[in-house]
C-alpha positions as CSV (number, residue, x, y, z in Angstrom):
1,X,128.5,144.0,43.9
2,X,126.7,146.4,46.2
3,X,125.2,148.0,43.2
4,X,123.3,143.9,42.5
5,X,122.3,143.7,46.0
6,X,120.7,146.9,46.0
7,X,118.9,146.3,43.0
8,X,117.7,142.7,44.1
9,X,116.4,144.1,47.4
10,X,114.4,146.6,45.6
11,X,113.1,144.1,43.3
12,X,111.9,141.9,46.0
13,X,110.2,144.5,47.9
14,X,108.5,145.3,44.5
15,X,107.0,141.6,44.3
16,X,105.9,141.9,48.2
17,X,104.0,144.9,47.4
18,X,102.6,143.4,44.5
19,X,101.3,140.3,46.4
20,X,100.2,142.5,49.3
21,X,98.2,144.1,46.9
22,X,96.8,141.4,45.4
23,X,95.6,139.7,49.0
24,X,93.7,143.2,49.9
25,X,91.5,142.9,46.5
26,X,89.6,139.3,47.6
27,X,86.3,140.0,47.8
28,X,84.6,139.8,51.5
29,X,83.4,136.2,52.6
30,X,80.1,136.0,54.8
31,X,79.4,133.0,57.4
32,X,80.7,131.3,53.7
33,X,79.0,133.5,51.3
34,X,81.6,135.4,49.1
35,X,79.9,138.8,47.9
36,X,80.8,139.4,44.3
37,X,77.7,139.1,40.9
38,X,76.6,136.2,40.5
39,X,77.6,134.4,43.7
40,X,75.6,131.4,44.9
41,X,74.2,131.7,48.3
42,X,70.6,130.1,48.9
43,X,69.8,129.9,52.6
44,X,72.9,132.0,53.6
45,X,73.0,133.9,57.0
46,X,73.7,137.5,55.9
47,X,71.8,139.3,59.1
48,X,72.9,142.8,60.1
49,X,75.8,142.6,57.1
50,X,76.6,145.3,55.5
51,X,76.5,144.9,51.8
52,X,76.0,148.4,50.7
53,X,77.2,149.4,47.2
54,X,78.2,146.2,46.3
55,X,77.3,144.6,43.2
56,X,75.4,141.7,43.5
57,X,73.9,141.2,39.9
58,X,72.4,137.9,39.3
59,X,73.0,136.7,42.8
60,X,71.2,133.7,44.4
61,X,69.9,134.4,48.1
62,X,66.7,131.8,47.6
63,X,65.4,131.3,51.3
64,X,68.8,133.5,52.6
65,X,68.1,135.3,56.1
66,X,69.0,138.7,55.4
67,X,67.3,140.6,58.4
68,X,68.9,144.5,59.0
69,X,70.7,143.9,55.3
70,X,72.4,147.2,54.7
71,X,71.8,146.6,50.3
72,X,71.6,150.6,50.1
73,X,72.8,152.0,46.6
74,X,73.7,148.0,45.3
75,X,73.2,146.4,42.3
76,X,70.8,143.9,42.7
77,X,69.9,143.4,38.8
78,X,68.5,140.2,38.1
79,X,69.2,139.0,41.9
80,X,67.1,136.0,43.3
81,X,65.6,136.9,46.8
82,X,62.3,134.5,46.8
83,X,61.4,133.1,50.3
84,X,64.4,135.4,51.4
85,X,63.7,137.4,55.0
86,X,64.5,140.7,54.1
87,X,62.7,142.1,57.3
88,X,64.4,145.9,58.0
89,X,66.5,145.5,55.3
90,X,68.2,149.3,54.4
91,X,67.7,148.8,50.5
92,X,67.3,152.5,49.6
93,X,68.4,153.7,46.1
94,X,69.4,150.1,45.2
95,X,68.8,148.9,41.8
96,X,67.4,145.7,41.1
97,X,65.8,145.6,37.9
98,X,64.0,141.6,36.9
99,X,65.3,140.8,40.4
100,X,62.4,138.5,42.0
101,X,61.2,138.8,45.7
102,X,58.5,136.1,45.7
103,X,57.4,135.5,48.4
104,X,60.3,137.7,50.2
105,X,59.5,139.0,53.7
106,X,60.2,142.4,53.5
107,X,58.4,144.2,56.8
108,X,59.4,147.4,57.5
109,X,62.2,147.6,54.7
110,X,63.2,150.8,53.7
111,X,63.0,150.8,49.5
112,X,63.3,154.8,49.3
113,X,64.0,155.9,45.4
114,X,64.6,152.5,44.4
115,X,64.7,151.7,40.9
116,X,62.8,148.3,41.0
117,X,61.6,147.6,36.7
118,X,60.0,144.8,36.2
119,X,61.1,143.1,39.6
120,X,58.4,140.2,40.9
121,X,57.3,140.4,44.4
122,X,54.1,138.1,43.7
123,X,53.3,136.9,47.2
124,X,55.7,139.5,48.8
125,X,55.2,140.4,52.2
126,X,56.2,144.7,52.4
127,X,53.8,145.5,55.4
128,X,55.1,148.7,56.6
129,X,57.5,148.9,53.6
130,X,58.5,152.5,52.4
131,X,58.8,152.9,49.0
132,X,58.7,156.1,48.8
133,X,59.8,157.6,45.6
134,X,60.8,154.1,44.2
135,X,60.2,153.4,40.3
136,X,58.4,150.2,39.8
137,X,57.6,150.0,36.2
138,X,55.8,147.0,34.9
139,X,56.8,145.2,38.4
140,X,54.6,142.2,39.3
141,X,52.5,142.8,42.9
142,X,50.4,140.0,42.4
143,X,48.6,138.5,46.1
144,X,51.6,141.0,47.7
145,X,51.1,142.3,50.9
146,X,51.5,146.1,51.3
147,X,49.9,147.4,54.4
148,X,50.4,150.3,55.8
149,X,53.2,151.0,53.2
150,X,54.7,154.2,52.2
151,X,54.0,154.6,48.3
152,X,54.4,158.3,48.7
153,X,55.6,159.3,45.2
154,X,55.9,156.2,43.7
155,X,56.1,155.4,40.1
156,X,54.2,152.3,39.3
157,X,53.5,152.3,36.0
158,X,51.6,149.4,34.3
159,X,52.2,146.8,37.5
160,X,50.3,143.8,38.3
161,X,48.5,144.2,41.9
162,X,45.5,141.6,41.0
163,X,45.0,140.6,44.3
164,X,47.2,142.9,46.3
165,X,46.1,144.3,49.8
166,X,47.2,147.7,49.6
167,X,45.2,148.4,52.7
168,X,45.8,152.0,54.9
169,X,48.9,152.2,52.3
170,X,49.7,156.6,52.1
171,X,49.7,157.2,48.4
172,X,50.7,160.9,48.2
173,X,51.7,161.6,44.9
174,X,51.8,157.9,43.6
175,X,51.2,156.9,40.0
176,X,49.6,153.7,38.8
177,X,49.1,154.8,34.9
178,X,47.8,151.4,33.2
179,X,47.9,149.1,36.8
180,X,46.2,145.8,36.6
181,X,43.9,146.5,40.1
182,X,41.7,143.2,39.5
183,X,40.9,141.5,42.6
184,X,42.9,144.2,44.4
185,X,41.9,145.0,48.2
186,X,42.7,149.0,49.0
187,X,43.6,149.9,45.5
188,X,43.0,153.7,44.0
189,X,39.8,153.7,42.5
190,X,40.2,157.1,40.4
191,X,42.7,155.4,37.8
């Protein structure tokens, strides 16, 4: 009889660790936003959070206020920022490939060795941005704002900056083989 109860009681610890478990692997929930790929969060309130490594493929932050993000080393592939305030946003070595920034706010955010092919920030606002060392292959500029910006090292091969303002950007080392510069205010003239 003992040699039941002892096995029933181990059992049933078993099951509570198991459940324990289970409760510790939801994924985090911000001011109603759950952070996982492909979450659905236009207009959300996700200031100051810290979303750092987190993959966030295909998410939806249209209009989202994401001031002070921490996004650094996420997977932002195919993510939706447009009209999202991104404004000090820590998005260094994140990877966001096709995502789209249109008209994004993204003053002062730090993209350092971003990987950023064929993202859209047509209409973008990255005054004071650093992208230092950030790959921007066939990414779309077009009517962005980049004053002032760090494109120290950058790899921007074949992007659209027609009608960029690329004024006082520092451009140490960039490389726009094959840009589109029509239109463009402060663009390299030697390419």
């Amino acid at each position: 009889m003992l040699r039941y109860l002892i096995v029933a009681m181990m059992s049933m610890a078993t099951v509570a660790t198991h459940v324990a478990a289970d409760e510790g692997n939801d994924p985090p929930v911000i001011n109603g936003c759950a952070i996982w790929s492909h979450t659905r969060c236009p207009g959300a309130d996700l200031r100051h959070a810290d979303l750092s490594g987190k993959n966030l493929a295909g998410a939806d932050f249209r209009g989202a206020n994401m001031a002070r993000v921490d996004l650094r080393g996420a997977m932002l592939a195919g993510a939706n920022f447009d009209g999202a305030d991104l404004t000090g946003a820590r998005m260094s070595k994140a990877s966001a490939p096709t995502a789209t920034f249109r008209k994004a706010r993204l003053v002062g955010a730090d993209l350092e060795f971003a990987r950023l092919f064929r993202a859209d920030f047509t209409d973008a606002d990255l005054t004071a941005a650093n992208l230092e060392a950030a790959k921007a292959n066939f990414a779309w500029f077009e009517r962005a704002r980049l004053v002032d910006a760090n494109l120290q090292e950058a790899k921007l091969y074949t992007v659209n900056l027609r009608g960029a303002d690329l004024s006082g950007t520092y451009r140490r080392y960039a490389v726009f083989q094959d840009a589109d510069f029509t239109g463009c205010t402060g663009c390299p003239t030697d390419w």
